[in-house]
C-alpha positions in Angstrom: 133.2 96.1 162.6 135.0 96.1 159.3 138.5 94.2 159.4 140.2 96.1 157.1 140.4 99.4 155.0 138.5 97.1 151.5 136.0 96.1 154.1 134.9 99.7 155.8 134.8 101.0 151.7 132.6 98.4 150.7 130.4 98.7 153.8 130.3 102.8 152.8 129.5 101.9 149.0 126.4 99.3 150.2 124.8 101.5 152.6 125.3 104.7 149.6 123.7 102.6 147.0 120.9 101.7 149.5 120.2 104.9 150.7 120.4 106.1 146.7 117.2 102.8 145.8 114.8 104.1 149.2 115.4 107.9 147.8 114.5 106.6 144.4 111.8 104.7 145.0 110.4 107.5 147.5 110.6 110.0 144.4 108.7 107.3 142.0 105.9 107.0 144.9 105.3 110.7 144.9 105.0 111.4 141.2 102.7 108.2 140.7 100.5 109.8 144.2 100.7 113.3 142.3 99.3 111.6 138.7 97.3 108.9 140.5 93.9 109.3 139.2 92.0 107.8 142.7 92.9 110.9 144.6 90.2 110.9 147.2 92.0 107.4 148.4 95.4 109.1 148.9 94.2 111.7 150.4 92.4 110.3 153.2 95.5 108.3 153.6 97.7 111.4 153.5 95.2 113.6 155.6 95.2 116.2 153.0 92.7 118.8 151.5 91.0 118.5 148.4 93.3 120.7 146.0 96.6 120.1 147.7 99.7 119.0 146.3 102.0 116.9 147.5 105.3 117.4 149.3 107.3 115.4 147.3 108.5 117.9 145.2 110.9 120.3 146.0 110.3 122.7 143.1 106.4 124.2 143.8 106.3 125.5 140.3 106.7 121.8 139.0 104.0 120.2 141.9 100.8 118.7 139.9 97.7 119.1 141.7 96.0 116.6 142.6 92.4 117.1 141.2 93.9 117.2 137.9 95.6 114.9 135.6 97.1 116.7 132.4 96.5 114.6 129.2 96.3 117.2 126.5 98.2 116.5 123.5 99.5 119.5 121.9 96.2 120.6 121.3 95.8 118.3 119.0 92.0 117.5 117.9 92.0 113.8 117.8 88.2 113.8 116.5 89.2 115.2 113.1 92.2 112.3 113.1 92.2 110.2 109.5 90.0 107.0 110.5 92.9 105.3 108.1 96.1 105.9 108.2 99.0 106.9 105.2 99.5 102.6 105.4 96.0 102.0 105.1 95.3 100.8 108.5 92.5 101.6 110.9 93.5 104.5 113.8 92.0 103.8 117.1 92.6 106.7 119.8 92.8 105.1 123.1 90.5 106.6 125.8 90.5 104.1 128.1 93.8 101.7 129.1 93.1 98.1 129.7 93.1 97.2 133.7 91.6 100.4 134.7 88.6 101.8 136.0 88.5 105.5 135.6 86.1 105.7 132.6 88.0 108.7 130.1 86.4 110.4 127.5 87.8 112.9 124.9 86.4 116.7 125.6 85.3 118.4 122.3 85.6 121.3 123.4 89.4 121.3 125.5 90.4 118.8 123.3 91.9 116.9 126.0 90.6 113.6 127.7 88.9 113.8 130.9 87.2 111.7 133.8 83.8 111.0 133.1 81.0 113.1 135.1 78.4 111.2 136.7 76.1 112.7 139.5 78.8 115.2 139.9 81.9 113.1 140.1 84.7 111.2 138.2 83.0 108.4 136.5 84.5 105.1 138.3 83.3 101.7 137.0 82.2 100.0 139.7 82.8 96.1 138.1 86.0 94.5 137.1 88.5 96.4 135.3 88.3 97.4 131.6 89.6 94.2 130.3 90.5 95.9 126.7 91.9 99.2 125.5 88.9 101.0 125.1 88.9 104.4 122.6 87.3 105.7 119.0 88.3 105.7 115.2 88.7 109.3 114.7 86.4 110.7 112.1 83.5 109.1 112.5 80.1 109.2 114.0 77.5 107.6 115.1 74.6 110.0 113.8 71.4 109.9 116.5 69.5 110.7 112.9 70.2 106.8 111.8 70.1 105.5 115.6 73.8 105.8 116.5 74.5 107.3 120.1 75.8 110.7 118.9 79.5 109.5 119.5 82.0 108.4 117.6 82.7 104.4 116.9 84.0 102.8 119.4 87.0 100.6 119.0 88.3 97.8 121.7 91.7 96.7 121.3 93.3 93.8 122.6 96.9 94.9 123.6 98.5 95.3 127.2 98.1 98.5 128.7 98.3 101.3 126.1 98.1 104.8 127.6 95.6 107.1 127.5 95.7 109.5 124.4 97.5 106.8 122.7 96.9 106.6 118.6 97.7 103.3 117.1 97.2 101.8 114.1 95.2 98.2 114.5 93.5 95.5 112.4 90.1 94.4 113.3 88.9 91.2 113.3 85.2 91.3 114.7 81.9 93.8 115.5 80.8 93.5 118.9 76.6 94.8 118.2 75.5 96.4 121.3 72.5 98.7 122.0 72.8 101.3 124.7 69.3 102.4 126.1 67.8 101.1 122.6 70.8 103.3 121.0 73.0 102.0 118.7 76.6 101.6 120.3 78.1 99.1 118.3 82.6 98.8 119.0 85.1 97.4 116.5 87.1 94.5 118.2 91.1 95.0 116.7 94.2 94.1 117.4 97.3 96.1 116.7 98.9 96.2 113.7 102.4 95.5 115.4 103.1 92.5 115.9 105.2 93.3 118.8 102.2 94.6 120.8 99.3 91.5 120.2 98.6 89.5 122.9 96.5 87.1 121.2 97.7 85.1 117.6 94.3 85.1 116.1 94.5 87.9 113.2 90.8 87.3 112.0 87.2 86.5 113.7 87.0 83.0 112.2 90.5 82.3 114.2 89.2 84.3 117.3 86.0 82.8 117.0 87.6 79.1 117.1 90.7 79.4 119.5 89.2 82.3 122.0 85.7 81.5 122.6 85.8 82.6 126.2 87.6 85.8 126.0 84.7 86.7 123.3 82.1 85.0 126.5 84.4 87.6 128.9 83.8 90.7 126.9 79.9 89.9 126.2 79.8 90.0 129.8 81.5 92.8 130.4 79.4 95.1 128.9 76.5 93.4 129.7 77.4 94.1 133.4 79.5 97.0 133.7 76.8 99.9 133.7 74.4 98.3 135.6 72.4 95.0 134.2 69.9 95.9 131.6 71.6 99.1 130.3 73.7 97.6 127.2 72.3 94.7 125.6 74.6 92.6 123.6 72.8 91.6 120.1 75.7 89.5 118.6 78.6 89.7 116.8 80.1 90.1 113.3 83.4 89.2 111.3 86.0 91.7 110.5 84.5 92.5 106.7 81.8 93.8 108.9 83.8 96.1 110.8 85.1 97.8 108.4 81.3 98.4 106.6 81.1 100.2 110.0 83.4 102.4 110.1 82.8 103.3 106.2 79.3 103.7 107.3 79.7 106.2 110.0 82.6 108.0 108.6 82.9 111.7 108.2 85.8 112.2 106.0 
């Protein structure tokens, strides 16, 4: 029992503040459940129906479904994107954050990125995590006519997490040569132009090359592995002058 009238307030205040942090943390719970990309798991969990929306909320108008996660961007079409931007650097549009495993890809016709289809459902890799941030330099493509895959080239950048739909400027430094299914699916290894968001110091393959051998080893196998062994065969690697001849090469603008 509180001795005094100080006491009985500050009791009050403690339990108020507590109360305030569980409702708080409650409310971030449910909006990262309503966004959370591994619905089937939560709703086993939650006992819910496919299609259902969660409680959480107390405004229905403003409840996200679960079977959908809205990443549109104004409508913008990040295909037609400038592969260099007004400072000269190389865009990448992110696709795919580093540490996930919900494999993104950027709908040409909605104009939005979306899960992946495989067999019918979201495409999950079922390996590690994507260890980079995984996207494409907008305006290019890898023409089938010369042996590219159809797609635009692919860019991996070595940053923490970076959200999908992200556009960022970044400076590569190597060319990771890949086939895919005797396609050409080459990917420009970068790292962002900002300081600020590097997580490595090398700034060029010859320094990557000598100081991070076996994150290059870690990234071989990654893709060597991640489909399925014998789908993506990893033919070697170039320097940075490289990998910027490849994007020249496949660009459309």
């Amino acid at each position: 029992m509180p001795r005094n009238i100080y006491e009985q307030n500050l009791q009050t205040d403690f339990k108020q503040a507590n109360k305030n942090q569980i409702e708080n943390s409650k409310a971030d719970f449910c909006n990262a459940a309503n966004k959370c990309p591994r619905r089937d798991k939560y709703l086993s969990a939650k006992r819910m129906k496919p299609g259902a929306t969660s409680s959480c909320s107390s405004n229905p108008s403003t409840r996200i479904p679960l079977t959908r996660i809205p990443l549109t961007r104004n409508n913008m079409n990040h295909l037609t994107l400038p592969s260099f931007s007004k400072n000269g650097h190389l865009n990448a549009v992110i696709e795919i954050p580093a540490g996930t495993n919900t494999k993104y890809e950027y709908d040409k016709q909605k104009l939005e990125f979306r899960p992946d289809v495989r067999d019918g459902k979201p495409r999950m890799i079922d390996f590690l995590s994507y260890p980079l941030n995984y996207g494409f330099i907008p305006s290019t493509k890898m023409d089938k006519q010369r042996g590219g895959d159809g797609d635009p080239l692919d860019v991996l950048v070595l940053a923490e997490h970076l959200p999908v739909g992200t556009v960022i400027e970044v400076k590569p430094i190597g060319l990771l040569l890949l086939k895919d299914l005797g396609e050409l699916d080459n990917k420009v290894l970068a790292i962002p132009v900002d300081p600020a968001k590097r997580i490595i110091r090398a700034t060029s393959w010859q320094a990557f090359q000598q100081d991070y051998s076996a994150a290059r080893h870690l990234i071989e196998i990654f893709f060597m592995y991640y489909d399925g062994l014998g789908t993506m065969t990893v033919m070697g690697w170039s320097d940075e002058a490289s990998a910027l001849e490849e994007v020249k090469k496949w660009q459309l603008v």
